[in-house]
C-alpha positions, 0 to 999 in steps of 0.5 A: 466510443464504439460498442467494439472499442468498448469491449476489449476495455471492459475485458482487461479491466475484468483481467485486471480485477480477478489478478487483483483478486488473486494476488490478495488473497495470496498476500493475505493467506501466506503465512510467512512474510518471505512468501508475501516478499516473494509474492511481490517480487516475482511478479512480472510488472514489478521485476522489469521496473525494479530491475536495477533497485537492490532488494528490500531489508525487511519483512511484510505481513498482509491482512484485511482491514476494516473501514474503521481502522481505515477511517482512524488513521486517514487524513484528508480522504473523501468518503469511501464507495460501495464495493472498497476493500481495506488491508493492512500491511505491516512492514517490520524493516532494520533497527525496529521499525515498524510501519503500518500502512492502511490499504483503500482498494476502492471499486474504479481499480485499476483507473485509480490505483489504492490509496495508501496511509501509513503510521509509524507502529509506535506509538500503538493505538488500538485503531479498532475502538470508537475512540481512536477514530480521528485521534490519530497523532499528526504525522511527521512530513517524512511519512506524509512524503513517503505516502505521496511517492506510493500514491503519487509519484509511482504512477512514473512508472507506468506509460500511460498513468490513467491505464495502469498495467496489470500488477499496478498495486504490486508495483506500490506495495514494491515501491513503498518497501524499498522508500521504507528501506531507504529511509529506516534511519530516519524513521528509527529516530521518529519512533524514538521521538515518539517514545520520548514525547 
């Protein structure tokens, strides 16, 4: 590769960073989830995929995260990289569902788009302590399904996978809340399993 066939890449990776930047820093300090909704939902990239799809029920709240709350409810994941940053965005949908999803945004974004983990918020374990790590209760395959959509599959919505447009994480966060909405029926009935158990 070429030193002028370098720099053009270098730069839209550095675009693709500071929207990044920005675009969290929106979704973590809005203070009402109607603003987080509206955040995601204007953003150009989400708006031509998501043209067709009716709007999600719901709400999300966005924060930081830390490694450790990470860590306890990862599944299979390697170890993290210098320079990763962790959210949590918690999605309250119809019938009292309430899903929790841990965000990894690791250094190499946008080549390797954010790794997405999600919980049901029932049954609550308090993911901040020692204890909890690794203690996570084994996920039904629903969850384990709706993760490979937002970690997988979306990448069908982008023209060429290995160079993801910018707003690529809006896109997943878009994504995963109309899969969440599409299925609230059937995660109603696993928070009642887990209330029964």
């Amino acid at each position: 590769m070429q030193m002028r066939d370098l720099m053009p890449r270098i730069q839209k990776r550095v675009n693709q960073l500071v929207i990044l930047s920005q675009t969290v820093k929106a979704l973590v300090t809005s203070k009402s989830s109607s603003v987080a909704i509206s955040t995601i939902a204007e953003s150009p990239l989400v708006q031509e995929k998501f043209s067709g799809h009716p709007d999600p029920l719901g709400s999300i709240r966005v924060e930081r995260s830390s490694k450790e709350k990470f860590n306890a409810i990862q599944h299979g994941s390697d170890c993290p990289q210098r320079g990763t940053n962790y959210f949590q965005a918690t999605f309250k949908l119809r019938r009292g569902v309430e899903v929790i999803a841990q965000i990894e945004i690791g250094p190499e974004y946008p080549q390797r788009l954010p790794r997405v983990f999600l919980q049901l918020a029932e049954p609550k374990i308090d993911l901040g302590s020692p204890e909890a790590a690794g203690t996570a209760p084994p996920l039904p395959p629903l969850i384990l399904a709706l993760e490979d959509q937002v970690n997988v599959h979306v990448s069908q919505f982008f023209e060429d996978p290995s160079d993801p447009p910018e707003g690529a994480f809006l896109v997943q966060l878009r994504w995963l809340h109309l899969c969440l909405s599409k299925h609230v029926q059937e995660l109603a009935g696993l928070g009642q399993q887990d209330k029964l158990a």
